[in-house]
N, CA, C and O atoms as a printed pandas DataFrame, in Angstrom:
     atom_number atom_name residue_name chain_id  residue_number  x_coord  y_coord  z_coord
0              1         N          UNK        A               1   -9.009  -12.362   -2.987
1              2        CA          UNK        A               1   -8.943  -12.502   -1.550
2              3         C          UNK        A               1   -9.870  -11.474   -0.923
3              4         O          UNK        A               1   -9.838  -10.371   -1.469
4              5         N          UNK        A               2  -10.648  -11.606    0.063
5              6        CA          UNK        A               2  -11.913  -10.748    0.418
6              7         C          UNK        A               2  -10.899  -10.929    1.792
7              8         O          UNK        A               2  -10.058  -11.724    2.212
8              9         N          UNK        A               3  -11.571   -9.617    2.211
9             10        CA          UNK        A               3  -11.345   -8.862    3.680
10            11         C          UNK        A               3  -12.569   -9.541    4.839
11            12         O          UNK        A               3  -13.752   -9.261    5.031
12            13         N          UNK        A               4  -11.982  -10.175    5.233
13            14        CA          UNK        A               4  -13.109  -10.881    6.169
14            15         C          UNK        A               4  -13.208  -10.010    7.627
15            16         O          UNK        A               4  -12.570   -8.979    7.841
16            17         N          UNK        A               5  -14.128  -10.638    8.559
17            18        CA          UNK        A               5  -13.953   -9.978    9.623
18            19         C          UNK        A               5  -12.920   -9.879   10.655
19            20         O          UNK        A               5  -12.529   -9.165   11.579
20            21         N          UNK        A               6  -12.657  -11.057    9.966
21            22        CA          UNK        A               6  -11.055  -12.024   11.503
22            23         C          UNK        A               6   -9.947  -10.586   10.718
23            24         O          UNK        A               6   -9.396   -9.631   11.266
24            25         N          UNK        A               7   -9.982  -10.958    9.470
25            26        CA          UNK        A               7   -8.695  -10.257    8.754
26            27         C          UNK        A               7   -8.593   -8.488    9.555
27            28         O          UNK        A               7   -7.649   -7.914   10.100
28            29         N          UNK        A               8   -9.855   -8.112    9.324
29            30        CA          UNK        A               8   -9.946   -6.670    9.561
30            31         C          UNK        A               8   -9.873   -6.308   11.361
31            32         O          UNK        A               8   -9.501   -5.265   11.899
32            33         N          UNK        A               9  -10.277   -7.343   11.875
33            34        CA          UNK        A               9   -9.845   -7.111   13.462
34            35         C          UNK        A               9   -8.484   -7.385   13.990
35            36         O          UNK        A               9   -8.099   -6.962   15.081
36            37         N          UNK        A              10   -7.638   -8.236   13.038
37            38        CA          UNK        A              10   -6.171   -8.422   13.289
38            39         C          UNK        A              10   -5.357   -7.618   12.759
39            40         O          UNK        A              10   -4.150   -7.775   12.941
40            41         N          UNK        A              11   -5.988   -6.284   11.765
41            42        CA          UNK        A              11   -5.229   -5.328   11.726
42            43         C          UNK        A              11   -5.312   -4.315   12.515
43            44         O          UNK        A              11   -4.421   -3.486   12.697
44            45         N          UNK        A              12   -6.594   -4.335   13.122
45            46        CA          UNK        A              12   -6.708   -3.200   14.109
46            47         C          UNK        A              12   -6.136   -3.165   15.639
47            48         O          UNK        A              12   -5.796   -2.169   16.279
48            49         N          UNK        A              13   -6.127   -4.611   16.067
49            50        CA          UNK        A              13   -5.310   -5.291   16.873
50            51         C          UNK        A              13   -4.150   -4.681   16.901
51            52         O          UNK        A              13   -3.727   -4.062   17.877
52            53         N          UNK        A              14   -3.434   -4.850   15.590
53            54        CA          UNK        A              14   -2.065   -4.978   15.376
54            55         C          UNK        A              14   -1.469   -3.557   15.607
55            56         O          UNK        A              14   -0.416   -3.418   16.229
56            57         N          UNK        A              15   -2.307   -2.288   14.987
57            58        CA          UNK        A              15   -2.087   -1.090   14.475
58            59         C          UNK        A              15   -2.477   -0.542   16.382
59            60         O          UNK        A              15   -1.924    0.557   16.410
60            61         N          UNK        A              16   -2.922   -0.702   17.415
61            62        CA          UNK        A              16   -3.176   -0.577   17.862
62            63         C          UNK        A              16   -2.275   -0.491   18.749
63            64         O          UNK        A              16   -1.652    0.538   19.010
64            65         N          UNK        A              17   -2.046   -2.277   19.632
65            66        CA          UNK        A              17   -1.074   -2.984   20.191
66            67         C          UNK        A              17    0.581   -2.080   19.649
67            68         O          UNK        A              17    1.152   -1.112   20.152
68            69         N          UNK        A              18    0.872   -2.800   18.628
69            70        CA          UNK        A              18    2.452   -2.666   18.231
70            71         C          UNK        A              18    2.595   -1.341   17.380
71            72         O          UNK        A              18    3.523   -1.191   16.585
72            73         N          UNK        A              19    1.641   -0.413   17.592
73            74        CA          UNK        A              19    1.744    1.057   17.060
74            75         C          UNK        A              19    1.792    1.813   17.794
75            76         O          UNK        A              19    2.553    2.740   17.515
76            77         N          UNK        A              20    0.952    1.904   19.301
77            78        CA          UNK        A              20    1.425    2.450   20.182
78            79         C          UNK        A              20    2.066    2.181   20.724
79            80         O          UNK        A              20    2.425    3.235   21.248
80            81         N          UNK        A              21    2.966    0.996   21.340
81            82        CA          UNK        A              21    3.848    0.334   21.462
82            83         C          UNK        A              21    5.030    1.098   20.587
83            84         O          UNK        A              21    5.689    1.653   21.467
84            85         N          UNK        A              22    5.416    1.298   19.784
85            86        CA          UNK        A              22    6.579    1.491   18.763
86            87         C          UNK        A              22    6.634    2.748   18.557
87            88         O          UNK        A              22    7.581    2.965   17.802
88            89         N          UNK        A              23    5.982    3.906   18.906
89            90        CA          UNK        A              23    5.290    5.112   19.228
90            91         C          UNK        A              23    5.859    5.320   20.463
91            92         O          UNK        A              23    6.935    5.912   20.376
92            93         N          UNK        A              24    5.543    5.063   21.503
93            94        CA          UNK        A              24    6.041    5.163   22.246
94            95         C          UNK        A              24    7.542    5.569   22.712
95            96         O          UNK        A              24    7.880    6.626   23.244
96            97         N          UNK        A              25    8.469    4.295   22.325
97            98        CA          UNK        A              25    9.094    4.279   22.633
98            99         C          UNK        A              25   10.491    4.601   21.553
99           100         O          UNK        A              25   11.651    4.838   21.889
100          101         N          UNK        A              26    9.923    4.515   20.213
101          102        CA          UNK        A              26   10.557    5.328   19.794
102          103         C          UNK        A              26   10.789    6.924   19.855
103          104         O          UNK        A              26   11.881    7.458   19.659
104          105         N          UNK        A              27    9.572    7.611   20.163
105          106        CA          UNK        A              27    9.715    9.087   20.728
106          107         C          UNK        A              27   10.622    8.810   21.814
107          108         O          UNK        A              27   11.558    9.579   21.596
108          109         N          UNK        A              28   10.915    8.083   22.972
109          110        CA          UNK        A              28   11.485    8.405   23.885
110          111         C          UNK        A              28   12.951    8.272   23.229
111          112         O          UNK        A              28   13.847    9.055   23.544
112          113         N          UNK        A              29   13.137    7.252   22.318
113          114        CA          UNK        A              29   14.108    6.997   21.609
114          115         C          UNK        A              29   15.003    8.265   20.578
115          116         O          UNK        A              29   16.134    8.410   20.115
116          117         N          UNK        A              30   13.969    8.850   20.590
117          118        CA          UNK        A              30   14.138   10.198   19.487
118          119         C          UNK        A              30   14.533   11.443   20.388
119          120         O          UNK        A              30   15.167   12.427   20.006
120          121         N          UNK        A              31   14.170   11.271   21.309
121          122        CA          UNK        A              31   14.436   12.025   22.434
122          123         C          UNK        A              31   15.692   12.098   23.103
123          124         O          UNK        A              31   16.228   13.137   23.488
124          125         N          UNK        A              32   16.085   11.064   23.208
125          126        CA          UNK        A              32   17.346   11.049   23.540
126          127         C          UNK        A              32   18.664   10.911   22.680
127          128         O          UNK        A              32   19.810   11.070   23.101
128          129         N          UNK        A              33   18.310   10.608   21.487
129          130        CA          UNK        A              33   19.035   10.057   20.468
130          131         C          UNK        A              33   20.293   11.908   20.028
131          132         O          UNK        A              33   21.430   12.085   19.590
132          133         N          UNK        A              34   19.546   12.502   20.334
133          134        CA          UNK        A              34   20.601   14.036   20.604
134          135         C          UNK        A              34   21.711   13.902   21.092
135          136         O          UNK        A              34   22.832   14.005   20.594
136          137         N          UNK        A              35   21.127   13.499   22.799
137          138        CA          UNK        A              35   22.069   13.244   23.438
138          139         C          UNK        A              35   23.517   12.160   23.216
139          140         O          UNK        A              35   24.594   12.120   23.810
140          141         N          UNK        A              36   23.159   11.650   22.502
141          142        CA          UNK        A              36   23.987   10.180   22.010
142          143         C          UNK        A              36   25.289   10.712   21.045
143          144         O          UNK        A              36   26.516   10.737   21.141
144          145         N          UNK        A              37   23.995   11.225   19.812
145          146        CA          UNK        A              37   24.678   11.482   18.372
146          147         C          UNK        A              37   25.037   12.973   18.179
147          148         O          UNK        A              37   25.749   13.321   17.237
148          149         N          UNK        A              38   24.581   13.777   18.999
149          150        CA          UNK        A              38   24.250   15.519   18.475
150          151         C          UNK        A              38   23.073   15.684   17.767
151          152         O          UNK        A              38   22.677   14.776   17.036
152          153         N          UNK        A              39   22.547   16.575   17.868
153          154        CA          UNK        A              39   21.304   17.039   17.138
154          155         C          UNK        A              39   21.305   17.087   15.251
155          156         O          UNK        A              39   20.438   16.751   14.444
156          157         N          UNK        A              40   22.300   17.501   15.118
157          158        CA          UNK        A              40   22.022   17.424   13.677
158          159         C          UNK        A              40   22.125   15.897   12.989
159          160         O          UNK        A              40   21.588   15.539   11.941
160          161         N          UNK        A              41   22.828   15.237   13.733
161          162        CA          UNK        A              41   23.606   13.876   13.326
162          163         C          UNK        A              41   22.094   13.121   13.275
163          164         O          UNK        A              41   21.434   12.701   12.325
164          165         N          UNK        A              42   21.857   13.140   14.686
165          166        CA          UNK        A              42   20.378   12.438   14.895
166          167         C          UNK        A              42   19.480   12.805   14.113
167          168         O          UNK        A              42   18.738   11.962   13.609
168          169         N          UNK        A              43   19.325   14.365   13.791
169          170        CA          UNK        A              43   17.974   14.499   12.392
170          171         C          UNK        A              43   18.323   13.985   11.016
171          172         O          UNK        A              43   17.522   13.942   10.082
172          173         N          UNK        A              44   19.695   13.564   10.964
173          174        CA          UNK        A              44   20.168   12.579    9.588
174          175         C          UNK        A              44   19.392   11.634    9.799
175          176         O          UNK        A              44   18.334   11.368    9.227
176          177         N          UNK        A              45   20.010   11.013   10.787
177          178        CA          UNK        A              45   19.618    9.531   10.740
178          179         C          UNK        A              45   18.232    9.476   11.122
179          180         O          UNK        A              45   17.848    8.306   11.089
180          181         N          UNK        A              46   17.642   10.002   11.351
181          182        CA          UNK        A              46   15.777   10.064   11.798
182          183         C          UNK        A              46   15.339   10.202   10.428
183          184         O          UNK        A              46   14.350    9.516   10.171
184          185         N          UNK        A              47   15.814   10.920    9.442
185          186        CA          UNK        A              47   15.444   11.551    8.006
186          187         C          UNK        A              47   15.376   10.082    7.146
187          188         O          UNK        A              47   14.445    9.401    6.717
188          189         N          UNK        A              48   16.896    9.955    7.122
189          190        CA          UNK        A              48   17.264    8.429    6.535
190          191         C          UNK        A              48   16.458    7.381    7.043
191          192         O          UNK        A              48   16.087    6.780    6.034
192          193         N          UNK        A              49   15.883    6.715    8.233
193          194        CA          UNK        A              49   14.807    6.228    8.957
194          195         C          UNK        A              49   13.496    6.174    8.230
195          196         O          UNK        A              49   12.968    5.199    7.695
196          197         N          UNK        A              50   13.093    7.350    8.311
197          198        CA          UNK        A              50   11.559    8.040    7.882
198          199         C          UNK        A              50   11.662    7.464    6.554
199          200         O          UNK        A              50   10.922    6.545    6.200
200          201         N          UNK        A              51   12.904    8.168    5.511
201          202        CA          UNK        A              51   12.284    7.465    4.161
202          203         C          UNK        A              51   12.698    5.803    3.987
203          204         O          UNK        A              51   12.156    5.074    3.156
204          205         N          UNK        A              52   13.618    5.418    4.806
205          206        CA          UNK        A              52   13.856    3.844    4.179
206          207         C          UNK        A              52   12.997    3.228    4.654
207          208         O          UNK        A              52   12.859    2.123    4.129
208          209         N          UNK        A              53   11.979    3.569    5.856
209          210        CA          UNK        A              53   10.451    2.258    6.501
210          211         C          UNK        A              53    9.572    1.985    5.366
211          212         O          UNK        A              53    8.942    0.928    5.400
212          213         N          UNK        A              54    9.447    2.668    4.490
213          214        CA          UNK        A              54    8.296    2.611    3.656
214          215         C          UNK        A              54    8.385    1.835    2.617
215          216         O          UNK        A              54    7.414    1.631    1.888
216          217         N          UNK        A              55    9.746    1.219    2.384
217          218        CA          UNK        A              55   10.182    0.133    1.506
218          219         C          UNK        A              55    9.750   -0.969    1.803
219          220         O          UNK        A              55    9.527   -1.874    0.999
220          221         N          UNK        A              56    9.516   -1.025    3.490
221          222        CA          UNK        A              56    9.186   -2.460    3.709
222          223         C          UNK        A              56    7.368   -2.792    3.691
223          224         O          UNK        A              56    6.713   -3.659    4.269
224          225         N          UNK        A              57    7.032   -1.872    2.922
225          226        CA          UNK        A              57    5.588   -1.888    2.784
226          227         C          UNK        A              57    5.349   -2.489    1.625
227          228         O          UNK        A              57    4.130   -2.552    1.467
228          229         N          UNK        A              58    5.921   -2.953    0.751
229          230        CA          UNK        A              58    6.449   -3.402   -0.603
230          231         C          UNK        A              58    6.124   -4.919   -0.022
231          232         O          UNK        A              58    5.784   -5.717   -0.897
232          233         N          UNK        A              59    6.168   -5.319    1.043
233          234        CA          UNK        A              59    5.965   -6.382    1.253
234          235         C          UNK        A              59    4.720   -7.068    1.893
235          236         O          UNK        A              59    4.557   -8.279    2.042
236          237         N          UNK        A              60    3.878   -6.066    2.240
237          238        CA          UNK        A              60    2.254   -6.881    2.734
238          239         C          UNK        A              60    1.724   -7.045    1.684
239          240         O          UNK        A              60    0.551   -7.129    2.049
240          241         N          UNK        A              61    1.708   -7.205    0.149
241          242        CA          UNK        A              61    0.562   -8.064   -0.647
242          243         C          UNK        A              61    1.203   -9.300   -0.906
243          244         O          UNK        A              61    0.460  -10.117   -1.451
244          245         N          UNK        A              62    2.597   -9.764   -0.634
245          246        CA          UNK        A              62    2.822  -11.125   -0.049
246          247         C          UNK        A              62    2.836  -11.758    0.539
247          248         O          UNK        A              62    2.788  -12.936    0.187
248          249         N          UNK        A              63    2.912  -11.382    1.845
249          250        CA          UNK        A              63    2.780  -11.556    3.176
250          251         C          UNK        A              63    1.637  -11.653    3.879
251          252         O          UNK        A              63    1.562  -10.537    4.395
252          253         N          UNK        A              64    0.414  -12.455    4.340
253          254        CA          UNK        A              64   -0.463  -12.370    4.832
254          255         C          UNK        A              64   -0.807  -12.874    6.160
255          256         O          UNK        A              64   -1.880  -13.319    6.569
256          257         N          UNK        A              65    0.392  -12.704    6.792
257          258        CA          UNK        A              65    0.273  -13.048    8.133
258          259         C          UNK        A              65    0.638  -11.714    9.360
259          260         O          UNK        A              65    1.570  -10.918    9.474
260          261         N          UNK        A              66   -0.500  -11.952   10.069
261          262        CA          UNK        A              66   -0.351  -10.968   11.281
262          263         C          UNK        A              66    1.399  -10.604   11.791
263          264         O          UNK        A              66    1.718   -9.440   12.035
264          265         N          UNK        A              67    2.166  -11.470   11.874
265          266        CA          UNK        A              67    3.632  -11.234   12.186
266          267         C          UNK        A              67    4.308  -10.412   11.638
267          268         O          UNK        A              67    4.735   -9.413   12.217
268          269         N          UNK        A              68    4.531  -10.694   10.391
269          270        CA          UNK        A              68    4.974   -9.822    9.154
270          271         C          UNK        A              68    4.171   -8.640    9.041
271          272         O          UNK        A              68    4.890   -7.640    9.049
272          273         N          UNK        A              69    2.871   -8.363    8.933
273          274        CA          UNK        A              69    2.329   -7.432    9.384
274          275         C          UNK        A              69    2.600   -6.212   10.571
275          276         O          UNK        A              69    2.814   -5.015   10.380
276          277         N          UNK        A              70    2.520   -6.875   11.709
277          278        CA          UNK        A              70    3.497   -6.218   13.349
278          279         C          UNK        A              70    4.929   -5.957   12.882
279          280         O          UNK        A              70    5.448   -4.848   13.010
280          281         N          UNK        A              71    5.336   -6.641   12.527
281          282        CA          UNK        A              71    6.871   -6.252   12.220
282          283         C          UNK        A              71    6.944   -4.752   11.028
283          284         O          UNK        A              71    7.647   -3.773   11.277
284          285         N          UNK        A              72    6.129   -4.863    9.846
285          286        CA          UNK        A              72    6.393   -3.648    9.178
286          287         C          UNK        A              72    5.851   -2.585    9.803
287          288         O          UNK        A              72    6.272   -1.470    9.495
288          289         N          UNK        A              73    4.767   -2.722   10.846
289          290        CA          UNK        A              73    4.095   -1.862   11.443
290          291         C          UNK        A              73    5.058   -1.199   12.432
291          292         O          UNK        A              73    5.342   -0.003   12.493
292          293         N          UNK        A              74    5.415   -1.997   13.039
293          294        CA          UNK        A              74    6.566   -1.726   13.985
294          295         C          UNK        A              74    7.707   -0.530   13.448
295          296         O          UNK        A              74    7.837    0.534   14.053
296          297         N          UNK        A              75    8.286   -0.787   12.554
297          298        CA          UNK        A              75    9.228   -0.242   11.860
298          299         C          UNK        A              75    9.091    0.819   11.425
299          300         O          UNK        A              75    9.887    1.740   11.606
300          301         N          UNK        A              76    7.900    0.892   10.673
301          302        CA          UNK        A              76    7.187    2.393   10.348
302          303         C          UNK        A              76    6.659    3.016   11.529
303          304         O          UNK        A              76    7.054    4.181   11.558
304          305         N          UNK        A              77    5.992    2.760   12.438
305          306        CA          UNK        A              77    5.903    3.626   13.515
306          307         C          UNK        A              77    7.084    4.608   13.592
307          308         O          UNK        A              77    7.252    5.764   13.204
308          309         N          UNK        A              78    8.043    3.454   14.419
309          310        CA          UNK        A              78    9.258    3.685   14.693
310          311         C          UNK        A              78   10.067    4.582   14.250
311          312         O          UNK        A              78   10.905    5.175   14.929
312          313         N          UNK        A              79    9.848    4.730   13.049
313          314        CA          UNK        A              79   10.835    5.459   12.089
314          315         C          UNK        A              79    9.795    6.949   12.185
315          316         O          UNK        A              79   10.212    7.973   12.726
316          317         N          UNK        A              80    8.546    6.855   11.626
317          318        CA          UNK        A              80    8.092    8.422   11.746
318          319         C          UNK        A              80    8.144    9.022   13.492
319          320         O          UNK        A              80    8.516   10.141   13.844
320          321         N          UNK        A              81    7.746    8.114   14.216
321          322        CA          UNK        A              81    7.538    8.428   15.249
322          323         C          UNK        A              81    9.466    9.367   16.045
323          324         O          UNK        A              81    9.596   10.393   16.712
324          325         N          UNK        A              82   10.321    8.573   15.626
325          326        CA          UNK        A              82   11.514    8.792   16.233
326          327         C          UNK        A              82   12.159   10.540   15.061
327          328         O          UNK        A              82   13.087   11.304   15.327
328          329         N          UNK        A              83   11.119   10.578   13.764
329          330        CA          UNK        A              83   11.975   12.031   13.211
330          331         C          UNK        A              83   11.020   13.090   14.063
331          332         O          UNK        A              83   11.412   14.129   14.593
332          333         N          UNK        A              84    9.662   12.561   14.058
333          334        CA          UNK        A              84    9.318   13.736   14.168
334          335         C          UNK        A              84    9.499   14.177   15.993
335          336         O          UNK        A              84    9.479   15.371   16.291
336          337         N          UNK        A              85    9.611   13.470   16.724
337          338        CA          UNK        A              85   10.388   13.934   17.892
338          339         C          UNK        A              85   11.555   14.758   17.834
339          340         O          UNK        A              85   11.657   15.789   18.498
340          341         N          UNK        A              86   12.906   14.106   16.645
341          342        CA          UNK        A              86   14.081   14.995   16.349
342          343         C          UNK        A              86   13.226   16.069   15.986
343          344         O          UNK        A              86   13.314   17.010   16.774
344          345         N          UNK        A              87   12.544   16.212   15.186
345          346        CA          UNK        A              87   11.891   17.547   14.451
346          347         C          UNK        A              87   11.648   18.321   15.550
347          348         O          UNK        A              87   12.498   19.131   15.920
348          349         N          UNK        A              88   10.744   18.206   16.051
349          350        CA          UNK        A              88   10.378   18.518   17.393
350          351         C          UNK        A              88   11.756   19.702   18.347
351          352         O          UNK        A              88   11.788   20.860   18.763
352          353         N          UNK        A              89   12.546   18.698   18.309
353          354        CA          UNK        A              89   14.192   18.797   19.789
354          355         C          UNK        A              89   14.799   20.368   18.577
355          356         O          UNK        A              89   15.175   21.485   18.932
356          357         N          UNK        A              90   14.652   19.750   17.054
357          358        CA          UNK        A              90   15.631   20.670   15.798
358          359         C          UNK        A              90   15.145   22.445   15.971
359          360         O          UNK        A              90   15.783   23.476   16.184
360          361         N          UNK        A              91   13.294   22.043   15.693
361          362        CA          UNK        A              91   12.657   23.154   16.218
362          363         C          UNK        A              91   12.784   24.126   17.234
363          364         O          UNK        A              91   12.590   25.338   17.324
364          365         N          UNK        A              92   13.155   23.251   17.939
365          366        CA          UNK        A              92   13.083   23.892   19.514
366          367         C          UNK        A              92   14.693   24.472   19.794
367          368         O          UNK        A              92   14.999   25.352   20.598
368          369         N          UNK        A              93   15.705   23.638   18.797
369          370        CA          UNK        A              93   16.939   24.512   19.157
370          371         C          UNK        A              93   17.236   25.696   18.572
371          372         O          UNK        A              93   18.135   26.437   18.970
372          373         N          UNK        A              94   16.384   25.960   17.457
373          374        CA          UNK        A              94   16.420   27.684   16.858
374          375         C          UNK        A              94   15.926   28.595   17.246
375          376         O          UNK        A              94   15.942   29.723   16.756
376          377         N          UNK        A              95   15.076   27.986   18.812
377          378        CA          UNK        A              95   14.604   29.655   19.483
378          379         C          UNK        A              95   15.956   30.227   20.646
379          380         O          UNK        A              95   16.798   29.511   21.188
380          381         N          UNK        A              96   15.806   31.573   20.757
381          382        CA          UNK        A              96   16.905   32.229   21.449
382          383         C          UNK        A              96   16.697   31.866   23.206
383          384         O          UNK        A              96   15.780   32.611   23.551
384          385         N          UNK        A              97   17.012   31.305   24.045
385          386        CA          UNK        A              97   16.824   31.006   25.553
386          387         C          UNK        A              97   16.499   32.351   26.011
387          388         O          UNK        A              97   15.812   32.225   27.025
388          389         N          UNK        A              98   16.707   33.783   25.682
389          390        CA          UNK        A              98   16.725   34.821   26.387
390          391         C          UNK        A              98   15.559   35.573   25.594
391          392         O          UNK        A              98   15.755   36.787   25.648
392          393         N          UNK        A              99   14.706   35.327   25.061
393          394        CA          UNK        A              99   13.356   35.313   24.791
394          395         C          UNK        A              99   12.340   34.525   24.680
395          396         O          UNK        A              99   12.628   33.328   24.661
396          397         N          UNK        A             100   10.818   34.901   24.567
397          398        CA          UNK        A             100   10.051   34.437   24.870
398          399         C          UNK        A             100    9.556   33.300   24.145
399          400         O          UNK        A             100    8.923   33.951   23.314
400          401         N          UNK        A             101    9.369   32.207   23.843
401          402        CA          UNK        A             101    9.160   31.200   22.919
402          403         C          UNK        A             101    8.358   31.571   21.738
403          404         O          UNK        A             101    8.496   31.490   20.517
404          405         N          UNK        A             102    7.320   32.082   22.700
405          406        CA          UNK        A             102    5.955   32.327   21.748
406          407         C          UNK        A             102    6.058   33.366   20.991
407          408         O          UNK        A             102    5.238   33.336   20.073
408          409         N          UNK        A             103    6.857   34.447   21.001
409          410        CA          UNK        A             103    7.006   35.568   20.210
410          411         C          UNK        A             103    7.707   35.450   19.123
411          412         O          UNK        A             103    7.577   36.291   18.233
412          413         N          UNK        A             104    8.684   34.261   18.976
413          414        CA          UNK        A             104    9.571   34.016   17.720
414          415         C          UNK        A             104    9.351   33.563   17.156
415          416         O          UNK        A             104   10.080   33.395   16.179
């Protein structure tokens, strides 16, 4: 199977469209997801997230359609995009409020 031109512009499309898309809104998702679950609860489940997306990558050398494509794309965004925001919130709760950020 050769990489044609259509093929290689419908991934960039895709990675583009439904990556920033899923990026998006999973950070905002990750962002709030504290508030919901607690902070540590939420960096579980962001952790658990992060490593189970990558299973579904197991599935594009069968799959050769743009859909199935967006959809795993989607998911993996989603999933790195939503820990490393927790990462982000986890980071930020081990500095002391009554000092300076940058010094610790």
């Amino acid at each position: 199977m050769s990489n044609g031109p259509d093929q290689v512009s419908n991934v960039g499309a895709v990675s583009v469209i439904f990556g920033l898309f899923w990026r998006v809104s999973s950070s905002c998702r990750g962002g709030f997801s504290p508030c919901d679950l607690g902070l540590m609860r939420a960096v579980i489940v962001g952790l658990l997230r992060q490593i189970s997306a990558p299973r579904f990558n197991a599935v594009l050398p069968y799959a050769h359609d743009p859909v199935t494509f967006a959809v795993i794309m989607g998911v993996d965004n989603f999933a790195i995009a939503m820990a490393w925001s927790l990462l982000v919130a986890y980071m930020s709760s081990l500095t002391k409020p009554g000092f300076y950020t940058a010094t610790q």
